[in-house]
BAMARFI-840831 format. One record per residue (C-alpha): residue in three letters; x, y, z; residue number from 0. Coordinates in Angstrom, 2 decimals. Layout:
BEGIN
<rec r="ALA" xx="X" yy="Y" zz="Z" k="NUM"/>
...
// end
This chain:
BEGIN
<rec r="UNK" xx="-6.59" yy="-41.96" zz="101.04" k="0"/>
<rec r="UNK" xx="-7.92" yy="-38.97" zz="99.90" k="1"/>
<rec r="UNK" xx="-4.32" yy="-38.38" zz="98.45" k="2"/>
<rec r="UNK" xx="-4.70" yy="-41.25" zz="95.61" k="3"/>
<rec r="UNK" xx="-8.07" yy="-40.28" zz="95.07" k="4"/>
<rec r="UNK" xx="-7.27" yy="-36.41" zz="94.25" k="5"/>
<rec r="UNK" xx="-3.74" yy="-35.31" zz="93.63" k="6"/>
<rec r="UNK" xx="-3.24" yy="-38.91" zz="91.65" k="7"/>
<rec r="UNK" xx="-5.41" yy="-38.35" zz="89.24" k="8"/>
<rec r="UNK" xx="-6.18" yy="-34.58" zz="88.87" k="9"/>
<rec r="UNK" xx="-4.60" yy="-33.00" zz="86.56" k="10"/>
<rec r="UNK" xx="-4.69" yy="-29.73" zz="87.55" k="11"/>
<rec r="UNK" xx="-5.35" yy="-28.69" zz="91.25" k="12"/>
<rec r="UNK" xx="-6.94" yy="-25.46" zz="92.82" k="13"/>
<rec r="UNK" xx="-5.95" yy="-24.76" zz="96.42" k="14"/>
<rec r="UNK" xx="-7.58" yy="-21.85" zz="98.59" k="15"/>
<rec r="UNK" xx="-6.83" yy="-20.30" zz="101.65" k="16"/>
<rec r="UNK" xx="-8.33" yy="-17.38" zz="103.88" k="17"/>
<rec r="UNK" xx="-7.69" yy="-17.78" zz="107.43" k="18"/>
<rec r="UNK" xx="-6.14" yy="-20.77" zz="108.46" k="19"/>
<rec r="UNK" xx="-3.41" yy="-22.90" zz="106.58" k="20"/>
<rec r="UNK" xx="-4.64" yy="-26.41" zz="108.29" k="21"/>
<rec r="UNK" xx="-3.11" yy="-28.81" zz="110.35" k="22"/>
<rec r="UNK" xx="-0.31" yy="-30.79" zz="110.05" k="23"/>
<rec r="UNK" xx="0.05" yy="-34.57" zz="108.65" k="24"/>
<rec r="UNK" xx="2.96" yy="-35.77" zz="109.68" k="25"/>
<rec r="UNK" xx="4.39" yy="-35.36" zz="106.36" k="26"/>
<rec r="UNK" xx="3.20" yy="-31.84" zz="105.88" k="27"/>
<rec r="UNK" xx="2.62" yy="-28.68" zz="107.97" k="28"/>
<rec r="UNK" xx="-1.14" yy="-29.07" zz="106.90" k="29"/>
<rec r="UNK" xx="-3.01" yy="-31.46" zz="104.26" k="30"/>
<rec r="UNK" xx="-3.60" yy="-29.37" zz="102.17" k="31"/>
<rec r="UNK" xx="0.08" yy="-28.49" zz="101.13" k="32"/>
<rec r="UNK" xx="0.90" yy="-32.25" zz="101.65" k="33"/>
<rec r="UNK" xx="-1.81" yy="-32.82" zz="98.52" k="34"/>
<rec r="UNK" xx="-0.21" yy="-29.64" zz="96.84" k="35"/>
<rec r="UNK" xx="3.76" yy="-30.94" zz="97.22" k="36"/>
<rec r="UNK" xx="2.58" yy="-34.52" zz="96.06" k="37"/>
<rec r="UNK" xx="0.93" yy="-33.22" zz="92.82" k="38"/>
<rec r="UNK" xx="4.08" yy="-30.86" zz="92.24" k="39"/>
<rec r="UNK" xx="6.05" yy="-34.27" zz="92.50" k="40"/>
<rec r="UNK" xx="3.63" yy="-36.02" zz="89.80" k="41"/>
<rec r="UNK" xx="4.52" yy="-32.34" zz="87.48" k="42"/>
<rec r="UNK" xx="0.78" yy="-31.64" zz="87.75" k="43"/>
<rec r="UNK" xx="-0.52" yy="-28.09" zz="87.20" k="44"/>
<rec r="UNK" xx="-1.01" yy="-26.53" zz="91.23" k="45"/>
<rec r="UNK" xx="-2.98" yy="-23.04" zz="91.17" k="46"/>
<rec r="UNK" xx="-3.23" yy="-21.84" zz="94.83" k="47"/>
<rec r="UNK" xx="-5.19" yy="-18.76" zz="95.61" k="48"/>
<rec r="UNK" xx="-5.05" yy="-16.49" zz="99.21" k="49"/>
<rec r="UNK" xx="-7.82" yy="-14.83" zz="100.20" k="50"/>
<rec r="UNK" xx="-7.56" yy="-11.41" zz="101.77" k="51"/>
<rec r="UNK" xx="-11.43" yy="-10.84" zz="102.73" k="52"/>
<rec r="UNK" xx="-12.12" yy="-9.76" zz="105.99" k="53"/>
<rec r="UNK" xx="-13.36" yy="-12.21" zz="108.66" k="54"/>
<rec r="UNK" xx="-16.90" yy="-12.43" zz="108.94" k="55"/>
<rec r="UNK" xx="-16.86" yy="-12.90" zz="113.11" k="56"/>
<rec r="UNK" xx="-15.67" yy="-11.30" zz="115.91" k="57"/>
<rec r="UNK" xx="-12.63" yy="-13.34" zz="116.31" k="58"/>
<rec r="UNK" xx="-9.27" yy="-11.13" zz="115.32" k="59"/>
<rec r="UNK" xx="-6.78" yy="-13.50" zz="112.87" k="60"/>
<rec r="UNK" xx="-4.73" yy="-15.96" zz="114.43" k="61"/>
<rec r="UNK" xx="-1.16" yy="-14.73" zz="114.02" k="62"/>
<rec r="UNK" xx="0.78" yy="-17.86" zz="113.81" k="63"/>
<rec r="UNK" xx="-1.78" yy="-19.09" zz="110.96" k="64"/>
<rec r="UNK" xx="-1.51" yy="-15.73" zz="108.90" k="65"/>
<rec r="UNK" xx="2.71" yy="-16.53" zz="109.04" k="66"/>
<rec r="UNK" xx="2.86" yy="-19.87" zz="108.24" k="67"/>
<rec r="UNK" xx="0.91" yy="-18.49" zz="105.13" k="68"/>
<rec r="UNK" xx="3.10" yy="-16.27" zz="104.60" k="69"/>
<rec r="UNK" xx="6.09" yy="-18.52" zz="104.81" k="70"/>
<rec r="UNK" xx="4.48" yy="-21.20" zz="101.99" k="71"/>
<rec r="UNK" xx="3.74" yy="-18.26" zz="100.01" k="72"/>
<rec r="UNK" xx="7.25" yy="-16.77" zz="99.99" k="73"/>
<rec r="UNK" xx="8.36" yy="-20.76" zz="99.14" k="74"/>
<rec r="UNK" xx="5.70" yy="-21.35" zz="96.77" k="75"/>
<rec r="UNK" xx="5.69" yy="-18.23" zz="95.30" k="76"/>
<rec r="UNK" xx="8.80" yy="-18.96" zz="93.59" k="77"/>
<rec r="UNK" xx="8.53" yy="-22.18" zz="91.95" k="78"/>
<rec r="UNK" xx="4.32" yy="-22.03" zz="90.64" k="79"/>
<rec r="UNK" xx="1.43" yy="-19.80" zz="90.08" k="80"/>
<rec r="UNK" xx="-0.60" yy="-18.18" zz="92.93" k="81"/>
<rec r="UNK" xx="-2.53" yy="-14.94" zz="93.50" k="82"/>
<rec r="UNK" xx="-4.20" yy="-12.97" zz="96.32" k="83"/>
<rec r="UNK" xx="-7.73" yy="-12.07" zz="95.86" k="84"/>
<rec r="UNK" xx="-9.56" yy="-9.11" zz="98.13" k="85"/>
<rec r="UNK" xx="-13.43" yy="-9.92" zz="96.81" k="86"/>
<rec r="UNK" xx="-15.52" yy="-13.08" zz="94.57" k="87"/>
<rec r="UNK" xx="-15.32" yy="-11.02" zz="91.81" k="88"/>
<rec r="UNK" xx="-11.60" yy="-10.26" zz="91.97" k="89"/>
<rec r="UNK" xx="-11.08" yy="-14.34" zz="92.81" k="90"/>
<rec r="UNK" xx="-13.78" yy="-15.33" zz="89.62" k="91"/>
<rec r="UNK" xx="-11.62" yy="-13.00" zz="87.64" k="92"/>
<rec r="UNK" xx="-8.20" yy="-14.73" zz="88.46" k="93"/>
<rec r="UNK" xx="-8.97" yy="-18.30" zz="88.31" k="94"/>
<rec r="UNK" xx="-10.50" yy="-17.46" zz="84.93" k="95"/>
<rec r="UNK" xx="-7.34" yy="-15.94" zz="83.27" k="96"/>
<rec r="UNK" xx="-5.52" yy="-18.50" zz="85.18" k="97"/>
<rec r="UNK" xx="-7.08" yy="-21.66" zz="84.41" k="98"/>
<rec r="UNK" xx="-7.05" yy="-20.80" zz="80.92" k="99"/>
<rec r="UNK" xx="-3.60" yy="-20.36" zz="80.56" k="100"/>
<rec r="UNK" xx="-2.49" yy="-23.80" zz="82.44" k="101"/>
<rec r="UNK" xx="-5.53" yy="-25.58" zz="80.25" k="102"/>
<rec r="UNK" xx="-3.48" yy="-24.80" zz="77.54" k="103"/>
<rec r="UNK" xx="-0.47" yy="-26.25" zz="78.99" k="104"/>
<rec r="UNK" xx="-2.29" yy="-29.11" zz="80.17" k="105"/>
<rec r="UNK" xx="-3.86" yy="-29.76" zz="76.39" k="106"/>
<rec r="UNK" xx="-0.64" yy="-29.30" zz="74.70" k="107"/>
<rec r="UNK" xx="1.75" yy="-31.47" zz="77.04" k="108"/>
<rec r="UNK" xx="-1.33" yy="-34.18" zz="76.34" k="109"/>
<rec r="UNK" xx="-1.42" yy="-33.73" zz="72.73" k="110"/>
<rec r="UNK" xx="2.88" yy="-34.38" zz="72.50" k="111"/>
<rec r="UNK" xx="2.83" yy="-37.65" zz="74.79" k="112"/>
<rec r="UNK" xx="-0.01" yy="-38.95" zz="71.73" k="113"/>
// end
């Protein structure tokens, strides 16, 4: 289960989404916030990143994906760190100053439990 072999024993974890927010599980509305809620549960460090690019094809946005986005991200929003990037550059630039700050967290809550 791809579960026990990822949010089990990651310590921090990096979700992205552009267009679609994935299918659901049965336990969650897609997998990947059903790997996101069950590393939240085991207090690890969640980043989650939306992409606001442009689609490459021809093919307008699907509406219902674009609101269940929305609807995580008003939920999520509140409780753990995410951002919205528009280009690489932008995104590069975010997980950067991100991941440094939750290293730190992740160093010092590992130093304490020594």
């Amino acid at each position: 289960m791809i579960n026990r072999q990822f949010a089990d024993r990651a310590d921090i974890v990096l979700a992205i989404f552009w267009r679609r927010f994935g299918s659901p599980t049965g336990k969650a509305s897609s997998g990947t916030k059903e790997e996101i809620d069950r590393a939240q549960r085991r207090h690890k460090k969640v980043m989650v990143y939306f992409s606001q690019r442009p689609a490459t094809g021809k093919e307008p946005p699907d509406s219902r994906e674009q609101a269940r986005m929305e609807r995580f991200k008003r939920r999520y929003g509140r409780n753990a760190l995410y951002g919205i990037y528009g280009s690489v550059q932008e995104f590069q630039s975010a997980v950067r100053k991100d991941l440094a700050l939750v290293m730190r967290e992740v160093l010092e809550t590992t130093r304490k439990k020594r």
